[in-house]
KOLVEXKOL-225631 format. One record per residue (C-alpha): residue number from 1; x, y negated, z. Coordinates in nm, 3 decimals, always signed. Each point is the difference from the previous one (the first is absolute). Layout:
FINU resi       u       v       w
FINU  NUM       X       Y       Z
...
END
This chain:
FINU resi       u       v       w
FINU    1  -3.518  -6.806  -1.562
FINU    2  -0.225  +0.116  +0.276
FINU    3  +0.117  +0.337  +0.110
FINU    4  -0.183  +0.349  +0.041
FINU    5  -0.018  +0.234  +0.263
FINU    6  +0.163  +0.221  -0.184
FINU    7  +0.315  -0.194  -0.055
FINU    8  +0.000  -0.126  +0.347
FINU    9  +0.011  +0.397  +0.111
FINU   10  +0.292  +0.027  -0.240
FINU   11  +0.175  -0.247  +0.109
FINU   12  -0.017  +0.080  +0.387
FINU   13  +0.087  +0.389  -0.111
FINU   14  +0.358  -0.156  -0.145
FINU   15  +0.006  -0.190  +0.362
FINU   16  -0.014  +0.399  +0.144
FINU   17  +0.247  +0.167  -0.188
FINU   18  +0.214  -0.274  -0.003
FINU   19  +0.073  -0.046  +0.409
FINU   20  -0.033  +0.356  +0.022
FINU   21  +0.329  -0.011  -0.137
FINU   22  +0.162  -0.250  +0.154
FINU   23  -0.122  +0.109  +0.362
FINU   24  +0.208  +0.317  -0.109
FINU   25  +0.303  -0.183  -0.079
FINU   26  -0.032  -0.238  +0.288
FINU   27  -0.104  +0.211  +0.316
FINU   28  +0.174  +0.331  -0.124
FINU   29  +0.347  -0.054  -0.217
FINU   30  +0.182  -0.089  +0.335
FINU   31  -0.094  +0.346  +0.174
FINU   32  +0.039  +0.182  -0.325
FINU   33  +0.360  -0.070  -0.011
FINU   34  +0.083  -0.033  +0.307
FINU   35  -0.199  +0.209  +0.179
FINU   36  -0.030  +0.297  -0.202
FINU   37  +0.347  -0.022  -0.252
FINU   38  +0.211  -0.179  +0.274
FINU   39  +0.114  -0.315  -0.147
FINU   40  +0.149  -0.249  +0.269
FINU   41  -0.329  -0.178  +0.082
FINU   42  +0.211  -0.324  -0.001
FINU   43  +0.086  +0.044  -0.382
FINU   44  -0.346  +0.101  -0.078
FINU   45  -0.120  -0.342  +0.178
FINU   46  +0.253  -0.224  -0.188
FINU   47  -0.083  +0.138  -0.323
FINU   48  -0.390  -0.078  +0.053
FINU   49  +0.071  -0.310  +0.130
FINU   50  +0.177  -0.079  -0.322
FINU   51  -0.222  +0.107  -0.202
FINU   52  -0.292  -0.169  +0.155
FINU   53  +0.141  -0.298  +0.001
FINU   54  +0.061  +0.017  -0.331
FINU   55  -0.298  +0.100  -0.130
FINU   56  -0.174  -0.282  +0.193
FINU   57  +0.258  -0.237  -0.188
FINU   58  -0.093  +0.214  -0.325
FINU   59  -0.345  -0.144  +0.025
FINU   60  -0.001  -0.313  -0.185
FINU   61  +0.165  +0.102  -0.242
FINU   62  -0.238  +0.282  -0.079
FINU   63  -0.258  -0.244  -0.020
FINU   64  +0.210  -0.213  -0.267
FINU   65  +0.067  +0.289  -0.259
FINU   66  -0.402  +0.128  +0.057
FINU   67  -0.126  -0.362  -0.055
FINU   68  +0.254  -0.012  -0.310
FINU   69  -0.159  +0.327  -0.132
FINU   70  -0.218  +0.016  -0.285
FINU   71  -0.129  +0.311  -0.149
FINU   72  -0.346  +0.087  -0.149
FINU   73  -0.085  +0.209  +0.316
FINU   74  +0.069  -0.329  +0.202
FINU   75  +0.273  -0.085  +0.209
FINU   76  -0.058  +0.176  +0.326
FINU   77  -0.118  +0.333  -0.095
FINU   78  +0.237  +0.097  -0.191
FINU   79  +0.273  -0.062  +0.300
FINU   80  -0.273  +0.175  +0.251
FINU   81  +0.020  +0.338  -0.190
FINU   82  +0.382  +0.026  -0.090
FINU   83  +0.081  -0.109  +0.359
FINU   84  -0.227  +0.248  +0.139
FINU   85  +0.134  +0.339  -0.235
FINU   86  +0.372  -0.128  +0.098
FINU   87  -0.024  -0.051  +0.371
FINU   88  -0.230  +0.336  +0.025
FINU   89  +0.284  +0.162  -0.150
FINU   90  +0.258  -0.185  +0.233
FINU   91  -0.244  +0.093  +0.283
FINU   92  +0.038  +0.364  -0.055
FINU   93  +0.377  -0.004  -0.026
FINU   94  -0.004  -0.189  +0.321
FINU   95  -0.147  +0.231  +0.231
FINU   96  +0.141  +0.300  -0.179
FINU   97  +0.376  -0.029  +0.039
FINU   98  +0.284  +0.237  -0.136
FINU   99  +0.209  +0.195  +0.155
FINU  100  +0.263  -0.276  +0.095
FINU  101  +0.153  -0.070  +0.304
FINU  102  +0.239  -0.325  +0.112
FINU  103  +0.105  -0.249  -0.245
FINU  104  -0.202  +0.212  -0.319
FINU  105  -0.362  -0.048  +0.221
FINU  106  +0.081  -0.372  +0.101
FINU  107  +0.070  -0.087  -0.373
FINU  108  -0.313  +0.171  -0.121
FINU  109  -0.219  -0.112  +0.294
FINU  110  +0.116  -0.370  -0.064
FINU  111  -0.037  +0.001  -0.387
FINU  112  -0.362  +0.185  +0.009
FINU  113  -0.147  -0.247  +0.259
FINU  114  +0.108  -0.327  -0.162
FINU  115  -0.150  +0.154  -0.299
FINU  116  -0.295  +0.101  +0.178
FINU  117  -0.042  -0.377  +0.100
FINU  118  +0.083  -0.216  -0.328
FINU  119  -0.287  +0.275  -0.195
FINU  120  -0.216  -0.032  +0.300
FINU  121  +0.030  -0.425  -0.017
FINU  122  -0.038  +0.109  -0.384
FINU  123  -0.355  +0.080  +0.037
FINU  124  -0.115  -0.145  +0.330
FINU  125  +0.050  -0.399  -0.141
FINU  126  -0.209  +0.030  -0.292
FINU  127  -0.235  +0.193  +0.205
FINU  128  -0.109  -0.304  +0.226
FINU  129  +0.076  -0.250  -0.255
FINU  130  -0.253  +0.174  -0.216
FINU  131  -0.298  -0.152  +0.175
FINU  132  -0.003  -0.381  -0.151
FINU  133  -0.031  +0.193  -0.346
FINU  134  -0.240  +0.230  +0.083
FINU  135  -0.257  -0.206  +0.111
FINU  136  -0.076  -0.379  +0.005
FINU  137  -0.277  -0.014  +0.259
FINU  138  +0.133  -0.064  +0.325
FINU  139  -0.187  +0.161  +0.206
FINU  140  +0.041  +0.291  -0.202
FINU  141  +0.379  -0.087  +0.047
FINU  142  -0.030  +0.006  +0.366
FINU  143  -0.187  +0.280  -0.020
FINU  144  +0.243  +0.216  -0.156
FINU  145  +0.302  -0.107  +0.175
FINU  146  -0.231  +0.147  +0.334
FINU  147  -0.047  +0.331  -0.163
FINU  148  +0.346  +0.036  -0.094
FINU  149  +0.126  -0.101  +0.361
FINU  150  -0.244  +0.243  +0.120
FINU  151  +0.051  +0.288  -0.236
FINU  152  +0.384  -0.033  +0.046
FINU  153  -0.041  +0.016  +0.356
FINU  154  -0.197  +0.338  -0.078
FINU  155  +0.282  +0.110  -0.158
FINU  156  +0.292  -0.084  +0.212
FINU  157  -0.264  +0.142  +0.323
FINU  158  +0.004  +0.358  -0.183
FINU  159  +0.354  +0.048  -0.011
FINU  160  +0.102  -0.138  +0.329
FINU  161  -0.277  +0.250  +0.171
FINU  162  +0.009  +0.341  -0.246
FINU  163  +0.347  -0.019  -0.110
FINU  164  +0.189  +0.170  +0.287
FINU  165  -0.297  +0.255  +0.041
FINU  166  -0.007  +0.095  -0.396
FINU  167  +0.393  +0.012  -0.007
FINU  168  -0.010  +0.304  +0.285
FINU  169  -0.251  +0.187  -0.146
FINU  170  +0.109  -0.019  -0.428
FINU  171  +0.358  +0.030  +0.145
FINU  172  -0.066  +0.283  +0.239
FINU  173  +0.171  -0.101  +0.235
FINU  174  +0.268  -0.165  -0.217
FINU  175  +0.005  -0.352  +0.056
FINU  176  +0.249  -0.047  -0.341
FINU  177  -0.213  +0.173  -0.218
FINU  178  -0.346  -0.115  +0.101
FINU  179  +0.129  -0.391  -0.016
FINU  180  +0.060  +0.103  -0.375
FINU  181  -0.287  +0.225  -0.078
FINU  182  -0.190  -0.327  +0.133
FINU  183  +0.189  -0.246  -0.136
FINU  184  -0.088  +0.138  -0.390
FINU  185  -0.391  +0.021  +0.131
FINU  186  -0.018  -0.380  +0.117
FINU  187  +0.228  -0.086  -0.346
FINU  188  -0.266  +0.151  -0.217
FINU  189  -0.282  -0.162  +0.182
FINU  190  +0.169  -0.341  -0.029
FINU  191  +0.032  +0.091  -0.373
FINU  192  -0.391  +0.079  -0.035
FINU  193  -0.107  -0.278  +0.225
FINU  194  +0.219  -0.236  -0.198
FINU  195  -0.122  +0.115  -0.372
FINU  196  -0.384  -0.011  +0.143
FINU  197  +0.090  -0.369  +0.076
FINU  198  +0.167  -0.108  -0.332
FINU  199  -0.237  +0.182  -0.154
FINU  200  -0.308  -0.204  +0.127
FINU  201  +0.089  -0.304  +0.077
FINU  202  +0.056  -0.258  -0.274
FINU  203  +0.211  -0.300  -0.023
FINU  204  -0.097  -0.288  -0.168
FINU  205  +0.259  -0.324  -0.097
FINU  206  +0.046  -0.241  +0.262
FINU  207  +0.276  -0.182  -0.199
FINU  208  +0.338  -0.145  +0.178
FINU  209  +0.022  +0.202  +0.348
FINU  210  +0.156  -0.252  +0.257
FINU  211  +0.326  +0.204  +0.182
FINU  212  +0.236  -0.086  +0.318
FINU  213  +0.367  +0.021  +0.024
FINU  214  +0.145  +0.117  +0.347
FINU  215  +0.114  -0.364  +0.063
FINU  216  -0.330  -0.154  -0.083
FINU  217  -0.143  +0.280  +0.271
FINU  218  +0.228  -0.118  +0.232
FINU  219  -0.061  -0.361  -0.059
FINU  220  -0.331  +0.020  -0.017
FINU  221  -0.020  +0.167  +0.364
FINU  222  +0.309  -0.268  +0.170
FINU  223  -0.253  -0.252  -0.032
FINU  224  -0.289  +0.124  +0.159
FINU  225  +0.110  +0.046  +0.339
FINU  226  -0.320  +0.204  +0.105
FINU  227  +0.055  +0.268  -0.314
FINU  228  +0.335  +0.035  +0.125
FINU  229  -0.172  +0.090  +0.346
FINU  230  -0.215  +0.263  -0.126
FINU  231  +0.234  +0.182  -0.234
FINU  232  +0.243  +0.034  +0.293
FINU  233  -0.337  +0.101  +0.189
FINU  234  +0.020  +0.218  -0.305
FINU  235  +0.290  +0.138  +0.032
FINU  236  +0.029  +0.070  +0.371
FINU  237  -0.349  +0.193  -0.005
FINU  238  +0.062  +0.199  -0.311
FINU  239  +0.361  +0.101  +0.145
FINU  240  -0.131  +0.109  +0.306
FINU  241  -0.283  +0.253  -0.157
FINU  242  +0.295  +0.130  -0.235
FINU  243  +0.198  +0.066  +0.252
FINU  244  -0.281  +0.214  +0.160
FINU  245  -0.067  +0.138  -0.344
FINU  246  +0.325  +0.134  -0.051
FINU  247  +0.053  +0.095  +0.333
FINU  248  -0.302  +0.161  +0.145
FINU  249  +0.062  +0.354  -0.202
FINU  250  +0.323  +0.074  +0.226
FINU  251  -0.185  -0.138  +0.298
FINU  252  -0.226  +0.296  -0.086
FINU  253  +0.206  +0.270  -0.122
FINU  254  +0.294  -0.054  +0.253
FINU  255  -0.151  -0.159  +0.354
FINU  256  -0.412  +0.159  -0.022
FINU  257  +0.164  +0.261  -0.159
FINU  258  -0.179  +0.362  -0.007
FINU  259  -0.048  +0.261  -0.298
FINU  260  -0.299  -0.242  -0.105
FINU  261  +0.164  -0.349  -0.019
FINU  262  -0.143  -0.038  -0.326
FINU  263  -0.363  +0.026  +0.116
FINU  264  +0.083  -0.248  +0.257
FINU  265  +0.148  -0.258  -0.182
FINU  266  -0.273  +0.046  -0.308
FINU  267  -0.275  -0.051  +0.296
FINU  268  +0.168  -0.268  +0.138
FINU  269  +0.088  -0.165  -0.385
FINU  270  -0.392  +0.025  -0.001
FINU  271  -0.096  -0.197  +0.239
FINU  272  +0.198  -0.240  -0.036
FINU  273  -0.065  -0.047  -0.408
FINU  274  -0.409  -0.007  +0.163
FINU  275  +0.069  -0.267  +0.251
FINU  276  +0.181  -0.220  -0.202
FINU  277  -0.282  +0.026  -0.245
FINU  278  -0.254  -0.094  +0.258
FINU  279  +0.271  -0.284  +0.130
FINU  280  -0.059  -0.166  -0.369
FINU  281  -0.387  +0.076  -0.067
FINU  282  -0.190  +0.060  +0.292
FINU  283  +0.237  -0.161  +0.315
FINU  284  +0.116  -0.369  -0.156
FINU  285  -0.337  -0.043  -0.128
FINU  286  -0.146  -0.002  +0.309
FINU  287  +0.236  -0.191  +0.220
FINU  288  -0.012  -0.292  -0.275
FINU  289  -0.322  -0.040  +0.096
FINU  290  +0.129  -0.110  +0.321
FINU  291  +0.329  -0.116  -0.035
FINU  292  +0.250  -0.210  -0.233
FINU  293  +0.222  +0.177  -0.198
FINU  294  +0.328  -0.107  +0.180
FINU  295  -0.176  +0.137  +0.339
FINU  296  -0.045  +0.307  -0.179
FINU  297  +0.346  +0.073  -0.121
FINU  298  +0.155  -0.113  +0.328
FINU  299  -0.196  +0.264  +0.199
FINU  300  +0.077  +0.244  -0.282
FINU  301  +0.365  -0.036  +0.025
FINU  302  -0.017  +0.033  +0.372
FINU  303  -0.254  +0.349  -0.044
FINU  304  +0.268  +0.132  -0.255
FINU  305  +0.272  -0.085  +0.261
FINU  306  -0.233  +0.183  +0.285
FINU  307  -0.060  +0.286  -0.202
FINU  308  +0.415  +0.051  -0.062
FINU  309  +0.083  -0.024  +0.357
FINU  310  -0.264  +0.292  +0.090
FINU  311  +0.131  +0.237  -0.252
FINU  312  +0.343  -0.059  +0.202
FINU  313  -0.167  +0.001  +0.352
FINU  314  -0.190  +0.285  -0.084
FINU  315  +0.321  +0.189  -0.129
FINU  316  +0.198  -0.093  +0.376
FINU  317  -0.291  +0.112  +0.132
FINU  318  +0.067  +0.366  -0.109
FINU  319  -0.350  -0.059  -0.207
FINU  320  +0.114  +0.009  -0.371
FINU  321  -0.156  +0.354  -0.079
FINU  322  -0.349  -0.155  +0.071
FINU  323  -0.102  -0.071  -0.367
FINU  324  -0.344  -0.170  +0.156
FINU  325  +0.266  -0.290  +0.179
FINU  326  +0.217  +0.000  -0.267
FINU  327  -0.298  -0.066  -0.246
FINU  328  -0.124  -0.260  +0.183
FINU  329  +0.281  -0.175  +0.019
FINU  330  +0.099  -0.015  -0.335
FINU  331  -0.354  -0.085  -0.126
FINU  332  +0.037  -0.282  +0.197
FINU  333  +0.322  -0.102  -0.182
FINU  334  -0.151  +0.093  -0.356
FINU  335  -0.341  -0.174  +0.095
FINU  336  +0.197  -0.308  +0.060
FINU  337  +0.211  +0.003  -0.301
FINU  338  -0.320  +0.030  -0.218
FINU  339  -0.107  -0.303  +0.113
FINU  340  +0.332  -0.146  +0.004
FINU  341  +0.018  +0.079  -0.381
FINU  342  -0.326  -0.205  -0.062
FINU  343  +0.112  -0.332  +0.169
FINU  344  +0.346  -0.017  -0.116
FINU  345  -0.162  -0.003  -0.401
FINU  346  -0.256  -0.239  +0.174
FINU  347  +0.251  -0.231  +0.090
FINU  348  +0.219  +0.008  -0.260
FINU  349  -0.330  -0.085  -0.191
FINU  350  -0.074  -0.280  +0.228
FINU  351  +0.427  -0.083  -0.063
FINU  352  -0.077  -0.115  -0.338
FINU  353  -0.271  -0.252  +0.108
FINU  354  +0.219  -0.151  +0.199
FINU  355  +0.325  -0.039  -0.226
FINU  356  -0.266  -0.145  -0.285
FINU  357  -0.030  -0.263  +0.307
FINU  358  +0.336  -0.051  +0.073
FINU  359  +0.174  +0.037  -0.356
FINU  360  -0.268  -0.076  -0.274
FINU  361  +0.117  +0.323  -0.127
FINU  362  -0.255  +0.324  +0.014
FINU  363  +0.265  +0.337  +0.008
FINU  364  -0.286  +0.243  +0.115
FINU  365  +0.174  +0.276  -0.301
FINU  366  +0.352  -0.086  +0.109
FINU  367  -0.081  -0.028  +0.385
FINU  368  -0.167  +0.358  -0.067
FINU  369  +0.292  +0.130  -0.168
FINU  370  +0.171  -0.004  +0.332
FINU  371  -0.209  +0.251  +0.165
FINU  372  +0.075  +0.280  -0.255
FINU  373  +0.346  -0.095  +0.054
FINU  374  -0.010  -0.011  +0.387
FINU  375  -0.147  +0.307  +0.031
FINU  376  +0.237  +0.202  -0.220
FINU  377  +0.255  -0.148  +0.219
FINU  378  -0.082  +0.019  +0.307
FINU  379  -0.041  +0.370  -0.149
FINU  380  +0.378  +0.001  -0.055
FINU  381  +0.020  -0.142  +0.366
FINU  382  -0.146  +0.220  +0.179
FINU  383  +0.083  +0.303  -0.186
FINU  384  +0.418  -0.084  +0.051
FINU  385  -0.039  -0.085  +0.314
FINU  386  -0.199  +0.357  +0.031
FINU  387  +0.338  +0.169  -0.159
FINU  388  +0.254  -0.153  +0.242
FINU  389  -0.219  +0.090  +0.312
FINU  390  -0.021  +0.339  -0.084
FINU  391  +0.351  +0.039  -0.040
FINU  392  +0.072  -0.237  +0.286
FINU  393  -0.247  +0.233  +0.229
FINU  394  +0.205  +0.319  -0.116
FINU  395  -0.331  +0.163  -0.180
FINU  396  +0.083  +0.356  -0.124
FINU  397  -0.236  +0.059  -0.298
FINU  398  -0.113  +0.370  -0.125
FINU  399  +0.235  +0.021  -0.362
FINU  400  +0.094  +0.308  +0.094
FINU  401  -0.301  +0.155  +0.093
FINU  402  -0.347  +0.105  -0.117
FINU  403  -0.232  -0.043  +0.298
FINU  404  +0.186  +0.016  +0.313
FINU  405  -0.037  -0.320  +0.112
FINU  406  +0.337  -0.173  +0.133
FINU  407  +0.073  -0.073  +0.334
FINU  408  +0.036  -0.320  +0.104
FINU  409  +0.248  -0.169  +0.339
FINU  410  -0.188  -0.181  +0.286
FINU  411  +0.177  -0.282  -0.140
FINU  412  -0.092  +0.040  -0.368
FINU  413  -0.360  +0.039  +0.087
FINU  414  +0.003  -0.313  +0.247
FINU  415  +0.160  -0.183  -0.259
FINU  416  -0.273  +0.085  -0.294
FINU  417  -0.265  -0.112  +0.288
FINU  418  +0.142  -0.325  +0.044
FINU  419  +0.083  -0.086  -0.360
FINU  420  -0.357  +0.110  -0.096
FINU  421  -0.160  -0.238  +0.254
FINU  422  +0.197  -0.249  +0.135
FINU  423  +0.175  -0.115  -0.355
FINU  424  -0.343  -0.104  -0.142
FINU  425  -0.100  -0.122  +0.366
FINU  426  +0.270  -0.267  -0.067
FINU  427  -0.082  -0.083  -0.354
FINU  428  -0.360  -0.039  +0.081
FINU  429  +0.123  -0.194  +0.327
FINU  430  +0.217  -0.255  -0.229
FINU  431  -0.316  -0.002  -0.243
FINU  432  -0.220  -0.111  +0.287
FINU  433  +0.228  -0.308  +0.125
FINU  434  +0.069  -0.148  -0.325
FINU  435  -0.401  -0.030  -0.109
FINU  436  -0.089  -0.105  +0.380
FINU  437  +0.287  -0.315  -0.064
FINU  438  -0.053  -0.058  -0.355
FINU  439  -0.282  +0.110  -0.164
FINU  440  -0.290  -0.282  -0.013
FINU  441  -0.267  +0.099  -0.266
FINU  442  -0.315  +0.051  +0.272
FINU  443  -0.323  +0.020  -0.148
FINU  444  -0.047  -0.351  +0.065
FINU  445  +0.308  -0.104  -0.176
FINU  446  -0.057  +0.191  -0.265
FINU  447  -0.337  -0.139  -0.089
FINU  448  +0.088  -0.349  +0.071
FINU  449  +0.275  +0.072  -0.299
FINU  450  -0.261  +0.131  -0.210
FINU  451  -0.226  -0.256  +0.018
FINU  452  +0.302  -0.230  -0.048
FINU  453  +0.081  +0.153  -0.350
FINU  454  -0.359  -0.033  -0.100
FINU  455  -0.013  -0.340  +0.107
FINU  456  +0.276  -0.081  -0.253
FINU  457  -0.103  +0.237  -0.255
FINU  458  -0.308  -0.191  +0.014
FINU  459  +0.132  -0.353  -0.033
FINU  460  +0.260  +0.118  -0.342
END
């Protein structure tokens, strides 16, 4: 089952399509509503939150009814392309509203997006679960899981830099009806992308799929004290970049401000999506030539942390139209993150080792399962807490206008400053303590571990 190029292409073009749309949902359904059709940005918050969380909880059981399926077109595929056609369809209704206001807009925005999530869990799960049957080589295994890492972080790079940019010009000048002019373009894309990738890659039987439960997740990671370390590294990290996610747009639109906001924030979206790039391919690779991995994220957490509290200085300092300070600042904080991203899967690879050595028990696919479900919520985190500072902060958003651009209090803008730098400040902060006090898988103690499982694997 040795793969071709071809199918390896195919399969990293359904990575593409697939994060393009959820980078839509996730950076842009909060300003949507809030921003543009003036929902209380608290609501908005709670309702992702929810349905976050319960999508991450969704997860397993995805993975049961796909590794119960059995059709002649395999189990996965056929879950890939239905998911896909339904959540493009819930993707488009999403971002293209009625005519509602109140309690009629807060009904259909809640019922849409939890639909958007269980079709888009629909077709993600049997998208990664996919590889074991496509190919039993596993190099080729690793191989493809790189190119579909990669490829999705294509995807999700193209929205979060062009999307604000395209919206202006489709909607001209209408924020409402560019978001849904776009919104059908990236759901027929995903559709394409999708049908190119069920169409050339082929499954082949791999027999009884082993699945986890939520409690066996949750077992499986109380007993490994240093997996319980990471994915709360996990979660504090990925929080913090939401929170700038979500946030950054008003920073933009409402403090930079200026008839060309959206350039700004596309150039600044940009740089950062290049930096954190580099952070994972070109700017890790060398310093772990150097230094050990836990060196590495310590002084990453504390460059991320640096590169926060200079956005902020630079803002008291009457400096926040300079895009060239700005920029450097925040590829600082995106540069770190990259590299952030690679060490926490590092350790929580490293994680398994060690609870084989303490437990007798190898979890690497339920261990795993965690960060999927960590991520989605510290998603739901970050994005709630996003809703209740907003409102908390008294932000005004532009639902009843076109492209005047609201004004904003001294207060409201001090208060989107703060929330945008100092909230992940903390989180990173908290992040930082907790690995310095409890995290103990150096290099050296992570070899000595390996060479300890060998040793017995050797003697059975």
């Amino acid at each position: 089952m040795k793969l071709t190029r071809s199918q390896k292409a195919a399969f990293g073009i359904g990575a593409v399509g697939k994060d393009m749309v959820y980078a839509l949902s996730a950076t842009y359904v909060m300003y949507y509503y809030q921003d543009l059709l003036g929902l209380s940005a608290t609501f908005v918050g709670l309702i992702l939150m929810i349905a976050r969380v319960f999508d991450a909880l969704n997860d397993p059981f995805m993975g049961i009814l796909v590794a119960k399926t059995r059709t002649k077109w395999g189990r996965f595929r056929p879950w890939l392309l239905s998911g896909t056609v339904l959540n493009a369809f819930t993707l488009y209704a999403l971002f293209s509203a009625p005519d509602l206001k109140g309690a009629g807009l807060m009904v259909f925005f809640t019922v849409v997006y939890i639909l958007w999530g269980v079709t888009y869990t629909m077709m993600d799960i049997p998208y990664w679960s996919m590889i074991p049957a496509i190919t039993d080589t596993p190099a080729d295994r690793e191989n493809l899981s790189v190119i579909g890492r990669t490829c999705a972080g294509v995807g999700s790079a193209l929205i979060t830099v062009g999307t604000v940019k395209i919206v202006e010009i489709i909607g001209g000048g209408n924020d409402k009806l560019g978001f849904g002019v776009f919104a059908l373009i990236v759901a027929a894309i995903f559709v394409v992308t999708e049908a190119v990738c069920v169409l050339k890659v082929k499954e082949h039987d791999i027999g009884k799929m082993e699945t986890s439960t939520v409690p066996q997740m949750f077992k499986a990671l109380f007993r490994n004290d240093q997996a319980m370390i990471t994915v709360l590294s996990i979660l504090l990290i990925n929080a913090a970049l939401y929170l700038t996610s979500n946030l950054v747009i008003y920073f933009f639109k409402y403090d930079i401000g200026g008839s060309d906001w959206h350039n700004s924030y596309t150039l600044f979206t940009l740089v950062g999506g290049v930096f954190q790039i580099l952070g994972m391919m070109v700017v890790y690779p060398l310093l772990r030539k150097k230094f050990g991995n836990t060196q590495i994220f310590k002084a990453a957490l504390g460059t991320a942390m640096l590169g926060y509290a200079l956005i902020l200085a630079v803002c008291f300092a009457g400096l926040a139209d300079s895009m060239a300070l700005i920029c450097v600042c925040g590829a600082l904080v995106f540069a770190a993150n990259g590299i952030l991203t690679v060490l926490t899967t590092v350790f929580l690879s490293n994680s398994v080792d060690y609870g084989e050595l303490k437990t007798g028990k190898r979890e690497e696919s339920v261990i795993f399962s965690m960060q999927t479900f960590v991520v989605k919520a510290a998603s739901g985190l970050a994005v709630f807490i996003t809703g209740v500072g907003l409102d908390l902060i008294g932000l005004v958003g532009n639902a009843d206008e076109e492209s005047v651009v609201a004004a904003q209090s001294a207060d409201t803008i001090l208060g989107l400053r703060l929330l945008m730098t100092v909230l992940p400040i903390i989180g990173l902060v908290t992040a930082f303590v907790f690995f310095v006090k409890k995290f103990t898988l150096t290099d050296a103690r992570v070899q000595e571990i390996a060479d300890t499982l060998r040793d017995k694997k050797g003697v059975e």
